[in-house]
C-alpha positions as CSV (number, residue, x, y, z in Angstrom):
1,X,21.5,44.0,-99.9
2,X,22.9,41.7,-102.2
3,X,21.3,38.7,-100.6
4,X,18.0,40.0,-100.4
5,X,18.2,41.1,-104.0
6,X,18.7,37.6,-105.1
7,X,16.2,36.4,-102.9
8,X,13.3,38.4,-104.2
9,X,13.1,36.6,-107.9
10,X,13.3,32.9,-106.0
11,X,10.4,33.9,-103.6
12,X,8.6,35.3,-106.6
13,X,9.2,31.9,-108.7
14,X,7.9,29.6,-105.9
15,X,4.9,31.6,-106.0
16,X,4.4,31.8,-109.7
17,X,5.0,27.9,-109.8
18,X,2.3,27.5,-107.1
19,X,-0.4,29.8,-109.1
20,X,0.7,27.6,-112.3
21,X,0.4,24.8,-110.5
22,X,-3.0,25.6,-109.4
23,X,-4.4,26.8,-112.4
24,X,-3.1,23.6,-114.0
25,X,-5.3,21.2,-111.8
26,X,-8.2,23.2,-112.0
27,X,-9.5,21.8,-115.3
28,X,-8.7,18.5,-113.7
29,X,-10.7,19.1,-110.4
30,X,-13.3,21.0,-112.8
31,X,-13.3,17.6,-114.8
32,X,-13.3,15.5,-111.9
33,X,-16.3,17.4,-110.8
34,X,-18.2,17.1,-114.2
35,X,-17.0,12.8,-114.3
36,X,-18.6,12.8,-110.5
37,X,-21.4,14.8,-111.2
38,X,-22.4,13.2,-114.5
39,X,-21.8,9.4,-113.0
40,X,-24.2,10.9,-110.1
41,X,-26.6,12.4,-112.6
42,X,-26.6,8.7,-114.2
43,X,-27.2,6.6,-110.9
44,X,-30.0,9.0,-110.3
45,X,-31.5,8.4,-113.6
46,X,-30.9,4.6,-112.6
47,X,-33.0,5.1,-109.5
48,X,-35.5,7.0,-110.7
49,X,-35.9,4.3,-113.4
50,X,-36.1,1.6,-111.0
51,X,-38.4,3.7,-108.8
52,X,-40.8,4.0,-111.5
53,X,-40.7,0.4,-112.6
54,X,-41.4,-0.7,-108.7
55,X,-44.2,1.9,-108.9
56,X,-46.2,1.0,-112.3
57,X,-45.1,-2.6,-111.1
58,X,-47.3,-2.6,-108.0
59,X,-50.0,-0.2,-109.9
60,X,-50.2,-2.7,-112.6
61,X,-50.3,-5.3,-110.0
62,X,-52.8,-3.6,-108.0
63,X,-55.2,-3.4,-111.1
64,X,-54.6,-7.2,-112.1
65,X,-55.9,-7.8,-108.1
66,X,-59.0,-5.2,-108.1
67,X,-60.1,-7.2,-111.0
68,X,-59.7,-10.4,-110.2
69,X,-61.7,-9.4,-107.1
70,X,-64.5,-8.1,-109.2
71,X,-64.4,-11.2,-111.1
72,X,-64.9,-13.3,-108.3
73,X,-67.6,-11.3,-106.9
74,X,-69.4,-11.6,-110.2
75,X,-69.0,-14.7,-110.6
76,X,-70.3,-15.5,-107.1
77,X,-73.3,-13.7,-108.2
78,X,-74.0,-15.7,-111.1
79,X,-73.3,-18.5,-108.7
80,X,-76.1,-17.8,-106.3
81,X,-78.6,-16.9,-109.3
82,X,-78.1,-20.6,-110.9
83,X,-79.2,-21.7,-107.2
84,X,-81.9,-19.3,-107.0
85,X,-82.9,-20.5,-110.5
86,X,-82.8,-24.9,-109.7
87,X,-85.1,-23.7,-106.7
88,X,-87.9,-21.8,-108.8
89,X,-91.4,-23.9,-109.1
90,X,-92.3,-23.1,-112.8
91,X,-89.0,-24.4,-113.9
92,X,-89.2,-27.4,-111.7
93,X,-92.5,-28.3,-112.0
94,X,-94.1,-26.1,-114.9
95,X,-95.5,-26.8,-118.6
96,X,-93.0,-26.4,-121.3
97,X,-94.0,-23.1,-122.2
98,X,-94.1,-21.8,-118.8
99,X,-90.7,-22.7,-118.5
100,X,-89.8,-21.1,-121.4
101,X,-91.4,-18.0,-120.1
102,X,-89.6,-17.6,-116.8
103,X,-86.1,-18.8,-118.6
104,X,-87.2,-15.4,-121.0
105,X,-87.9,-13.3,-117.9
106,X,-84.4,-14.4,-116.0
107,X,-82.8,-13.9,-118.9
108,X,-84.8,-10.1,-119.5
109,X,-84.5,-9.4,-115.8
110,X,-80.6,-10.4,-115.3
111,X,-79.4,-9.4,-118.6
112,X,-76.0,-11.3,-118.0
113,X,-77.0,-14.2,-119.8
114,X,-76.6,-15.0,-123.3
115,X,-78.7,-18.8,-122.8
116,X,-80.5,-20.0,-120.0
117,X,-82.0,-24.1,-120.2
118,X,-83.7,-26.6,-118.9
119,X,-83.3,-30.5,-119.1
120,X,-85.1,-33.4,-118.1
121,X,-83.7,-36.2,-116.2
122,X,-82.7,-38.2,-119.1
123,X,-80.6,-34.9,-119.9
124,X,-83.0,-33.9,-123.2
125,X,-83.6,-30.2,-123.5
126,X,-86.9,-29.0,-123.1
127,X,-86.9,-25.4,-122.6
128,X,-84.4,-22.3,-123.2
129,X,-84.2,-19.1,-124.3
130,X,-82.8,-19.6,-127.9
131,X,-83.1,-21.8,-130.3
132,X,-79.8,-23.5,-130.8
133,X,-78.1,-23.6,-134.7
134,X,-78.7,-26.8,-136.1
135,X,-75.1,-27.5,-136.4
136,X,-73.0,-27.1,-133.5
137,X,-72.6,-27.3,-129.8
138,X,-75.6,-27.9,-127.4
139,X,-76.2,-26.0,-124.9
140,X,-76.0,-28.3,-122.3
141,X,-72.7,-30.7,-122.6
142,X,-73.3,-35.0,-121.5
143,X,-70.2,-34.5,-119.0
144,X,-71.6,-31.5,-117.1
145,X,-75.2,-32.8,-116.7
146,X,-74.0,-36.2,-115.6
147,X,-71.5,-34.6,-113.2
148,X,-74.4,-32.2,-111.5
149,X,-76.9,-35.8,-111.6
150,X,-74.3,-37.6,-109.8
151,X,-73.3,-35.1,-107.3
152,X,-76.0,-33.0,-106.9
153,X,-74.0,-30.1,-106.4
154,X,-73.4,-26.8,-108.8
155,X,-71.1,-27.5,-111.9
156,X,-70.0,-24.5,-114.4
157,X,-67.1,-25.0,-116.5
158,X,-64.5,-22.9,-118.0
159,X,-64.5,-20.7,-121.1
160,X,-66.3,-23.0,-124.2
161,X,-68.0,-21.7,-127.2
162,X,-71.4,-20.0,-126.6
163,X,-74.4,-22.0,-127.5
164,X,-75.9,-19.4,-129.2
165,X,-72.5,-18.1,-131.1
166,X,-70.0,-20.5,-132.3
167,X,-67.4,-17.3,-132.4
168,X,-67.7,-16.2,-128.9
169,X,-67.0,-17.6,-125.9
170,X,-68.8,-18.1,-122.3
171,X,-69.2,-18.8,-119.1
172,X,-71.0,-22.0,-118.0
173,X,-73.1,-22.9,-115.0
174,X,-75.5,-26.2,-114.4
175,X,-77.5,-27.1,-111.6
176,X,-79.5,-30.0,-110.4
177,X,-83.7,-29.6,-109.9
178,X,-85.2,-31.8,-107.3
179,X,-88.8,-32.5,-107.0
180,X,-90.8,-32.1,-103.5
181,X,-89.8,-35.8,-102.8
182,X,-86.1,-35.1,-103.3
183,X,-85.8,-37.0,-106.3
184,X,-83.8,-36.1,-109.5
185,X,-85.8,-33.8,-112.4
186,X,-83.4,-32.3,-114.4
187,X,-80.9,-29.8,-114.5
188,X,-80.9,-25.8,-115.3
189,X,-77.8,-24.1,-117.0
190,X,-76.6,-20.9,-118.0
191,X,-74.1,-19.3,-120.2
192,X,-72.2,-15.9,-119.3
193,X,-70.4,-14.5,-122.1
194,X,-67.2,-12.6,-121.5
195,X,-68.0,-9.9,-123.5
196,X,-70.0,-8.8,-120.4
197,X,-66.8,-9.4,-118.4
198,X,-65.1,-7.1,-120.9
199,X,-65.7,-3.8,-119.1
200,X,-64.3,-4.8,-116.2
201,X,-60.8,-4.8,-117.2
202,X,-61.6,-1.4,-118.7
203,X,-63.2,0.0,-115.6
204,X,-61.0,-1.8,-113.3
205,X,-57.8,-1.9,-115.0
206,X,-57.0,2.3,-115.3
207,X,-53.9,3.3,-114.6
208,X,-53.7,5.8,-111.8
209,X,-51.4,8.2,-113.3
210,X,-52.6,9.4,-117.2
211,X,-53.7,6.9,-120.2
212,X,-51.0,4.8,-120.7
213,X,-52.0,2.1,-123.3
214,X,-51.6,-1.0,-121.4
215,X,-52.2,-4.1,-122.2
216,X,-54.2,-7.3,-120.5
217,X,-54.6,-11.1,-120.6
218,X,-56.9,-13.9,-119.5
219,X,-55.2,-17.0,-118.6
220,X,-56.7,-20.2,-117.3
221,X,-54.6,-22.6,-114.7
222,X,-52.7,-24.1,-117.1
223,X,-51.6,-20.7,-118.9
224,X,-54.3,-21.1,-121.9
225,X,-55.0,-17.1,-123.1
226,X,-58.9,-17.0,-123.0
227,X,-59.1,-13.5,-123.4
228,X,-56.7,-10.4,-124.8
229,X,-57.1,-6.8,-125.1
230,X,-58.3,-6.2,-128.6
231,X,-59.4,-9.6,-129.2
232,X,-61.8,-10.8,-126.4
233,X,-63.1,-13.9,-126.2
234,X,-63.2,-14.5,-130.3
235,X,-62.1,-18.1,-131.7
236,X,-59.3,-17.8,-133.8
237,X,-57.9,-20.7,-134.4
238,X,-56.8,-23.1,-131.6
239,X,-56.1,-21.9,-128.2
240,X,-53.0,-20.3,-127.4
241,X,-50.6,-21.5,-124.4
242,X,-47.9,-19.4,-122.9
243,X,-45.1,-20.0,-120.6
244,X,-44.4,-16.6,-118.7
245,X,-42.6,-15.8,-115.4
246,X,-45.6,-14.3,-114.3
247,X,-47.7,-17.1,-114.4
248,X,-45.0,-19.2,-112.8
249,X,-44.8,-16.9,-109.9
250,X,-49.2,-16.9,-109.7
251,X,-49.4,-20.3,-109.7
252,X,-46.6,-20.3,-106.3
253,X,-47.9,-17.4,-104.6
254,X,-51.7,-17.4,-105.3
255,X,-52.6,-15.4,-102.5
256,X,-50.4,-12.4,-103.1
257,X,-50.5,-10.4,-106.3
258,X,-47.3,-9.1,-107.5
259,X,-44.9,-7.7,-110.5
260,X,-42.0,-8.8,-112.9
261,X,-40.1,-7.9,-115.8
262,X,-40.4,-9.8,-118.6
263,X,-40.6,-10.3,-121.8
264,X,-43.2,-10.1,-124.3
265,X,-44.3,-13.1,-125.9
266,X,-45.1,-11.8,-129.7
267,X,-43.1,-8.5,-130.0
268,X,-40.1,-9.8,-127.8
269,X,-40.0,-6.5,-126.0
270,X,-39.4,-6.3,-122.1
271,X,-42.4,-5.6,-120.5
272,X,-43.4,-4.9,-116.6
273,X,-46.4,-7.3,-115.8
274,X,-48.7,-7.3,-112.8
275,X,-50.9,-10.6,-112.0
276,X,-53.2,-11.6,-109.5
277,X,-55.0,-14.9,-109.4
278,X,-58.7,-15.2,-108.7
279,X,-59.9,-16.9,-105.9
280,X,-63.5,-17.7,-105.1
281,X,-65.9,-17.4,-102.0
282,X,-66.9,-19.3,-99.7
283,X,-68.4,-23.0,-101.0
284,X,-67.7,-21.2,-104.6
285,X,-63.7,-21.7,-105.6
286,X,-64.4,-20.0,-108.6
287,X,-62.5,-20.2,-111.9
288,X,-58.7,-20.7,-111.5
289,X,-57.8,-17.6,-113.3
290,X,-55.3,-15.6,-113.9
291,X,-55.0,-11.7,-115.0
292,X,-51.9,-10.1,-116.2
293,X,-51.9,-6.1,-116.7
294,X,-48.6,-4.8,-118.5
295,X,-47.0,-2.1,-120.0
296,X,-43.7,-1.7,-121.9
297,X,-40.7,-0.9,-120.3
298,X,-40.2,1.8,-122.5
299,X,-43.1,3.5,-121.8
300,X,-42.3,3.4,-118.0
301,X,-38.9,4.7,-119.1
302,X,-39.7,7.5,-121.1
303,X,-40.7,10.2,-118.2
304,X,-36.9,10.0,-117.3
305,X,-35.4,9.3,-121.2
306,X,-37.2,12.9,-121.5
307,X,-34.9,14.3,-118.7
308,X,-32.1,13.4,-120.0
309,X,-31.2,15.6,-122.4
310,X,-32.8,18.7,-120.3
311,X,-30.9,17.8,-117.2
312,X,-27.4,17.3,-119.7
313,X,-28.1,20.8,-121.1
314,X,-28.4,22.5,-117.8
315,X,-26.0,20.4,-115.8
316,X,-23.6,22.1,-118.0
317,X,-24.1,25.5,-116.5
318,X,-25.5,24.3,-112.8
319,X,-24.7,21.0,-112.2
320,X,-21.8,21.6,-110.1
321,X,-23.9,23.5,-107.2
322,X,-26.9,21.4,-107.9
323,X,-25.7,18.1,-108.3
324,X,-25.2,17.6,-104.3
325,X,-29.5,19.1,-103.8
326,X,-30.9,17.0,-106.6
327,X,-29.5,13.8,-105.5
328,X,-30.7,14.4,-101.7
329,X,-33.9,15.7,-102.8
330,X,-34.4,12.3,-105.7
331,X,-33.8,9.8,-102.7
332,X,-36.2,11.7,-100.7
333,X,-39.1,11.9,-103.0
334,X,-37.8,8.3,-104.0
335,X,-38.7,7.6,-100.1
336,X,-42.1,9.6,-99.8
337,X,-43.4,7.7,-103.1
338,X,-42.3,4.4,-102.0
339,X,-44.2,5.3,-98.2
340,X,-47.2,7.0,-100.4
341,X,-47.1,3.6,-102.5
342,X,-47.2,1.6,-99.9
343,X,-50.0,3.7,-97.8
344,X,-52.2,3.6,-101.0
345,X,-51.5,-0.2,-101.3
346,X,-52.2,-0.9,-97.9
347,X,-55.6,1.3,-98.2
348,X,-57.1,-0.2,-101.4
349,X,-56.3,-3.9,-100.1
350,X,-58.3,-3.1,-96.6
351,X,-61.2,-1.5,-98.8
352,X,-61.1,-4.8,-101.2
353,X,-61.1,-6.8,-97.4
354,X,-63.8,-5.1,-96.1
355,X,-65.9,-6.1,-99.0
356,X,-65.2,-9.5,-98.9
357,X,-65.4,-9.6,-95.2
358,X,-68.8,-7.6,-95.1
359,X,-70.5,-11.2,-97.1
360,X,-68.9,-13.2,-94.9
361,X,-70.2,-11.6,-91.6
362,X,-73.7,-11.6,-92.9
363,X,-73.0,-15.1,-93.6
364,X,-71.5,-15.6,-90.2
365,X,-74.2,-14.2,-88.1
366,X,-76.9,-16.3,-90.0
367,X,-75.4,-19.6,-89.5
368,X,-74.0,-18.5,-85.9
369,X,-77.5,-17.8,-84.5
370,X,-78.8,-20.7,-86.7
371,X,-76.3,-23.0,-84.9
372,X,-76.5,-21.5,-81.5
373,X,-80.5,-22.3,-81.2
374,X,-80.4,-26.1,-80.6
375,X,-77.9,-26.3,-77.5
376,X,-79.5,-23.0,-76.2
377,X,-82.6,-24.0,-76.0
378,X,-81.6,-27.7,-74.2
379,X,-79.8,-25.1,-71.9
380,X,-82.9,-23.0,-71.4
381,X,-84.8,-26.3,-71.1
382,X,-83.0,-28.1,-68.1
383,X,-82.9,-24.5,-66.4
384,X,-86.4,-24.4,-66.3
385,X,-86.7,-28.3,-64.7
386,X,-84.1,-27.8,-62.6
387,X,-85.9,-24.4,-61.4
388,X,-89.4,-26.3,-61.2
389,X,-88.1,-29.3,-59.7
390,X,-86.0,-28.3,-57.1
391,X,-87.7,-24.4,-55.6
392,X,-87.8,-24.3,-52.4
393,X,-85.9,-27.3,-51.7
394,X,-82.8,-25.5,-51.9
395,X,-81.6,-22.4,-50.1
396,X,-82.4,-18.9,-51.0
397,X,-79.2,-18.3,-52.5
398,X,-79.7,-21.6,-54.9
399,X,-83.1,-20.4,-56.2
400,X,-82.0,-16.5,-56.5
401,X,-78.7,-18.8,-59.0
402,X,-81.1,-20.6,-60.8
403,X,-83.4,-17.9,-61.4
404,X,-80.2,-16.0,-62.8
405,X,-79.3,-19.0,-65.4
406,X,-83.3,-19.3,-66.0
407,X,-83.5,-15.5,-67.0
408,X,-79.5,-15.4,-68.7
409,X,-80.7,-18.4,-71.1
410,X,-84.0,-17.0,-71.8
411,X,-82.6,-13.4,-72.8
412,X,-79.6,-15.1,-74.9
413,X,-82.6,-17.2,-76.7
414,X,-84.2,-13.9,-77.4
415,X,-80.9,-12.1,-78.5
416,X,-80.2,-14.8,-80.7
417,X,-83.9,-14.9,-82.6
418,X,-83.2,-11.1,-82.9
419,X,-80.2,-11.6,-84.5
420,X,-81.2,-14.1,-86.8
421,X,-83.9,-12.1,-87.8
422,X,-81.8,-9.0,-88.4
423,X,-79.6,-11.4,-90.5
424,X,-82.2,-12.5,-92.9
425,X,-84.2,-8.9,-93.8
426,X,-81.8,-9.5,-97.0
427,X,-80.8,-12.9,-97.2
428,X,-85.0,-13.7,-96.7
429,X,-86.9,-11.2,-98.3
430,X,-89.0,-11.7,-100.9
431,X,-88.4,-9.7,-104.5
432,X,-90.7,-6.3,-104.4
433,X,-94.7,-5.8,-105.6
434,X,-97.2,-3.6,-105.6
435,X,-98.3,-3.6,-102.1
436,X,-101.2,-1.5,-99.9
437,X,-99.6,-0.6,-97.3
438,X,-103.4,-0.6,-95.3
439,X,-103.3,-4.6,-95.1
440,X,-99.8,-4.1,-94.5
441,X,-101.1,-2.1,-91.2
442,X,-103.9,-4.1,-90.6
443,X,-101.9,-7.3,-90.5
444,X,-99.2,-5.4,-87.9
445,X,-102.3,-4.3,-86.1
446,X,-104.0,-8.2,-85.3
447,X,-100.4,-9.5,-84.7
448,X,-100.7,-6.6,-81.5
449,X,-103.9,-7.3,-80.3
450,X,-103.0,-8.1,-76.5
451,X,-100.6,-5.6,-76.7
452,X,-103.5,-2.8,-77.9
453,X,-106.2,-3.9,-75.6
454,X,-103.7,-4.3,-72.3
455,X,-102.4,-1.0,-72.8
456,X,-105.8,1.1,-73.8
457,X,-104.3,2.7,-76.8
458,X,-105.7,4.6,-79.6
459,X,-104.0,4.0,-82.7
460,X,-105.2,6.1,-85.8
461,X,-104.6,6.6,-89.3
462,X,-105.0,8.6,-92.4
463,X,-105.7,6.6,-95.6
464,X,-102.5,4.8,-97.0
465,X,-100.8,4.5,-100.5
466,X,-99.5,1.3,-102.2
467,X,-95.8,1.0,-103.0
468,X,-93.6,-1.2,-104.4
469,X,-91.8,-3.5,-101.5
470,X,-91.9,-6.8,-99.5
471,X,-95.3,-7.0,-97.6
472,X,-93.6,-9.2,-95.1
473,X,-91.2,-6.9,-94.3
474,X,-93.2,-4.1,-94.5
475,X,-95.7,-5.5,-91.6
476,X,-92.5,-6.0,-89.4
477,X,-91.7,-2.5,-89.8
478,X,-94.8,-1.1,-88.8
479,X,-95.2,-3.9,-86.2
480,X,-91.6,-2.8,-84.5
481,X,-92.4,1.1,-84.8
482,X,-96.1,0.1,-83.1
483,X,-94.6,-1.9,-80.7
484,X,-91.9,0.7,-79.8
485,X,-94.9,3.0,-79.5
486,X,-96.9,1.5,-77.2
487,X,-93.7,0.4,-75.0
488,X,-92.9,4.0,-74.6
489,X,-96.6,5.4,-74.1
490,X,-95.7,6.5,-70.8
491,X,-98.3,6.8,-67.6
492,X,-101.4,8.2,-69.5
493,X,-103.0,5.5,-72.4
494,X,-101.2,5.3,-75.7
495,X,-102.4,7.4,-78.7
496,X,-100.7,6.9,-82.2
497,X,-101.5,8.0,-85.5
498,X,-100.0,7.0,-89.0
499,X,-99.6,9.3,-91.4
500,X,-98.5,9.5,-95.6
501,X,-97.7,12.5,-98.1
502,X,-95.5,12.8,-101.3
503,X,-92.2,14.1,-101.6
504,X,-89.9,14.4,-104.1
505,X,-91.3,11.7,-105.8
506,X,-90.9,9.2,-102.6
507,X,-94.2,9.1,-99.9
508,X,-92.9,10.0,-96.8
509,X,-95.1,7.7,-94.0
510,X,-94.9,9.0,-90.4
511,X,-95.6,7.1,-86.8
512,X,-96.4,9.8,-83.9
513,X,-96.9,8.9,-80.8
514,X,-97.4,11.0,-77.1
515,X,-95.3,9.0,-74.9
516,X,-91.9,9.6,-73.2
517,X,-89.8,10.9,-76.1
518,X,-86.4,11.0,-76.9
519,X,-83.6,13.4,-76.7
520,X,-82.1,14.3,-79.5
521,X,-78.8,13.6,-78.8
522,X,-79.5,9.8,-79.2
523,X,-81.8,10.5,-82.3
524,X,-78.9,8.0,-84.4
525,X,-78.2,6.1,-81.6
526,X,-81.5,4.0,-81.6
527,X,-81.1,2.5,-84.6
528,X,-77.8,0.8,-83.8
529,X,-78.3,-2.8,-83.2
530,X,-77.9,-3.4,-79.6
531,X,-77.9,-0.2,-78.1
532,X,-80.4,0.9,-75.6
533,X,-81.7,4.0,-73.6
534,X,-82.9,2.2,-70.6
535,X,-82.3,-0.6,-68.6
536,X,-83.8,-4.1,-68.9
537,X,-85.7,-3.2,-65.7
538,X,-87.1,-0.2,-66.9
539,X,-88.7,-1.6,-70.5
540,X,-87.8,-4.9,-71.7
541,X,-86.2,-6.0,-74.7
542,X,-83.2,-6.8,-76.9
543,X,-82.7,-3.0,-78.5
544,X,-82.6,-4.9,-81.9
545,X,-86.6,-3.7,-83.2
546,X,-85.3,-0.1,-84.4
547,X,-82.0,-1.7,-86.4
548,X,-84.3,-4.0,-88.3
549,X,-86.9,-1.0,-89.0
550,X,-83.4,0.8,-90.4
551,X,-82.5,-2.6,-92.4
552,X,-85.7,-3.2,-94.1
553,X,-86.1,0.7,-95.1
554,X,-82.4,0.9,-96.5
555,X,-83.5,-2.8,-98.5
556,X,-86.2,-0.5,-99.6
557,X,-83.9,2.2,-100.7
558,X,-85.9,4.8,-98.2
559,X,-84.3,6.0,-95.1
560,X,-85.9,6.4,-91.7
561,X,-85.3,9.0,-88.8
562,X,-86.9,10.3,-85.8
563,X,-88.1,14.2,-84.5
564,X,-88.6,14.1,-80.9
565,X,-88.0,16.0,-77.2
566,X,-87.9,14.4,-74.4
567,X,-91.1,14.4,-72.7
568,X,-93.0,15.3,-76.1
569,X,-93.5,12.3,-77.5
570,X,-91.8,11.3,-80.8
571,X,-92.3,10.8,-84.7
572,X,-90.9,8.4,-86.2
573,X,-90.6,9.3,-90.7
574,X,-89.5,6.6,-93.4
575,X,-90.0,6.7,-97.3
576,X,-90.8,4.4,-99.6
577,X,-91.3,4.5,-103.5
578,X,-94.5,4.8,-105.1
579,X,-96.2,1.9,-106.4
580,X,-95.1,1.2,-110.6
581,X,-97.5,2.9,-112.9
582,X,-99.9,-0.1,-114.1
583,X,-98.7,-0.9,-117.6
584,X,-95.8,-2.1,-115.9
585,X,-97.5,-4.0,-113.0
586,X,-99.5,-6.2,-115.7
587,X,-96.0,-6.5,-117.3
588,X,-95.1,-8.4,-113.8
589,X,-98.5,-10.2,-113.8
590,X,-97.8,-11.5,-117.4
């Protein structure tokens, strides 16, 4: 009894010391927890500020490349026009004031330019769109005209003051004229000023996510600022020549657009900068510039500055069960917007792609069947000899093989002179007039004679509008849908009848026809370059006819389709626009 008496108070103590002990440490595990949980709160804050420097970072960057597309693309533009404009008769070979006239009318028509000229061989003005100041820059600079003289090729020039303002600046392009003989006449040059460049860093240059101020530059190769948000393209002073990171890394990766931190070169604040360098087309390199799009680091900051005191208020009561969740869940959204980034990047690069890649395929397939023509038709050629020369002296196997070379040659010939054709119903067509579409049928008509009489058909029509197209085109249209008509007329003589109405503004021309039809399921199908219903065997042809019908509609901003059954016949419907009202047509004749 005694024993366990005095071993009651000691069992007691130990457990009193163990409870004291406890409650001792839990302010310091508490306060561990907090020192954990707030040095994970911070490297969360960390990430999410590097996250959403990465993010404007590639946005910004993003921006600096969609325009330095769009600049390229304009610039090609303005590129082909001073080529379109060295080619044009009147300014090659008209009167003074003729040439003044069309140099008014590019310059009304295009209404990119701020100048257009023309000079003589000897490099003297004689025609332009302004008169220039009588103190000042000419419009047309020694260096440039003897540069295009002695190359003959297309010179434009940097950012210099416009002719016509001594306070703004432009773009410059000069090309040579040649006469019929080839010999030298003169140049024609343009100016481009970058005020009409101006919107395309606003268009362009949004940010995805709210309006952010940011702010732009212009640089030329050697880091000269030609333009700056809030002061574009206005002389003050001498030019102004920075030495940036950004420009550093342009000028080594000029394929890639990209980010980096910074800082600014006035204020002295960091800065995140995107850049992108433009980069031409084709026989065009363009203008070696450079476009920076950036924003303050602050400003990318201060989404997650805001948190901070909200998330050190309520950590205080919930951090402790949260802290482990909101970590998890930051690097997972930290990994979706980094795969959404990346998705979106990847998507808007393959759209910018496809444009540029679109103008070179045209290009491609122009010069391809171009190119192809010459050693085909040797190929053709020699088949045909060989197949003349030697029938019958061979076995039948050797005649049935050269008749199979004769026939492949002749059908790649023709599938080549299709293509070539579908490649130039935009790259050849001539600019839109007032046109009656009843010559345009009647010259469609004579260019089928054999075809009409062989066949026995009956084509009618009711009378026909004029509209406002290319009456080239417009004759191969209906040629192709006549054609395809009487090709499909079936066993009983063709009968075809053209037809017009208004609608909506737009007449609506239809081609029926009685012959074999179509089903409807293939109703799209025909107009696919290419594609075909029937064997070779069964009608002859390429499949191309329909696709260049489809082409020279869509150049004509109508649309064609077809209503048909098989076995009914089939009607082929395209629109076209009405013809101008006539105070504008004697505008155009003017």
């Amino acid at each position: 009894m005694k024993t366990g008496l005095n071993n009651a108070p000691t069992k007691a103590g130990v457990v009193s010391d163990r409870s004291r002990s406890i409650h001792g440490r839990l302010p310091l595990v508490l306060l561990l927890c907090f020192v954990i949980a707030t040095a994970l709160g911070l490297y969360a804050l960390s990430f999410l500020r590097t996250v959403l420097v990465e993010e404007r970072g590639r946005e910004l960057a993003m921006n600096a490349a969609a325009v330095a597309d769009t600049l390229d693309r304009v610039m090609f533009e303005r590129f082909g026009d001073i080529q379109l404009f060295a080619n044009d008769g009147i300014l090659r070979d008209g009167t003074r004031p003729e040439k003044t006239a069309r140099l008014l009318s590019y310059k009304q028509l295009y209404q990119y330019y701020s100048w257009l000229g023309v000079a003589d061989e000897r490099g003297q003005l004689i025609a332009a769109t302004d008169a220039l100041p009588a103190q000042g820059t000419q419009g047309l600079s020694p260096e440039s005209f003897e540069l295009v003289r002695r190359t003959g090729t297309v010179y434009f020039e940097d950012m210099r003051p416009s002719p016509t303002s001594q306070r703004k600046m432009a773009i410059g392009f000069t090309a040579p004229i040649y006469g019929s003989k080839g010999e030298f006449r003169g140049v024609v040059a343009t100016r481009v000023p970058f005020e009409y460049l101006q919107p395309i860093f606003e268009q362009e240059g949004r940010l995805r996510y709210g309006e952010i101020a940011y702010d732009w530059l212009l640089l030329d190769r050697e880091g000269t600022v030609l333009s700056e948000k809030n002061r574009p393209s206005l002389l003050n002073g001498g030019p102004v020549k920075v030495d940036v990171p950004s420009h550093a890394l342009a000028a080594a990766e000029r394929d890639h657009p990209g980010f980096v931190q910074e800082t600014h070169r006035r204020r002295g604040t960091p800065v995140v900068t995107g850049y992108a360098r433009t980069r031409g087309y084709h026989n065009f390199h363009g203008f070696d510039w450079l476009v920076l799009f950036r924003l303050d680091r602050d400003q990318i900051y201060a989404p997650v500055d805001r948190l901070i005191w909200m998330v050190g208020g309520i950590g205080l009561l919930v951090i402790l069960p949260l802290t482990g969740y909101g970590i998890w869940a930051s690097l997972e959204l930290g990994r979706e917007r980094n795969d959404l980034i990346k998705a979106r990047q990847d998507l808007e690069q393959s759209v910018a792609e496809l444009g540029r890649s679109n103008a070179d395929l045209q290009q491609f397939a122009y010069v391809a069947s171009h190119d192809l023509q010459e050693p085909l038709r040797m190929v053709s050629s020699y088949t045909q000899l060989i197949a003349r020369r030697y029938k019958g002296r061979l076995d039948a196997d050797a005649d049935e093989f050269i008749a199979f070379a004769v026939d492949g040659a002749n059908r790649m010939q023709r599938l080549i002179q299709d293509l070539l054709a579908y490649s130039r119903v935009k790259t050849g067509g001539r600019q839109f007039e007032p046109t009656a579409m009843e010559t345009v049928l009647k010259a469609a008509l004579d260019n089928l004679t054999n075809a009409v009489k062989e066949s026995h058909a009956i084509i009618t029509h009711d009378p026909l509008p004029a509209v406002m197209g290319d009456e080239k085109q417009l004759a191969q249209l209906f040629q192709n849908l006549l054609s395809n008509a009487l090709k499909f007329g079936g066993a009983q003589p063709p009968q075809i009848h053209i037809s017009a109405k208004q609608a909506d503004g737009d007449w609506v021309f239809s081609v029926r026809d009685h012959g074999i039809g179509i089903d409807p399921q293939y109703a799209e199908r025909i107009f696919v370059i290419f594609q075909r219903l029937h064997t070779r065997e069964e009608y002859p042809g390429t499949g191309i006819g329909l696709a260049i019908c489809k082409k020279i509609v869509e150049r004509h901003g109508g649309r064609i389709w077809v209503e048909s059954e098989r076995g009914n016949g089939a009607t082929f419907y395209f629109t076209m626009r009405d013809e101008e009202p006539a105070s504008s047509t004697q505008t155009l004749n003017r």
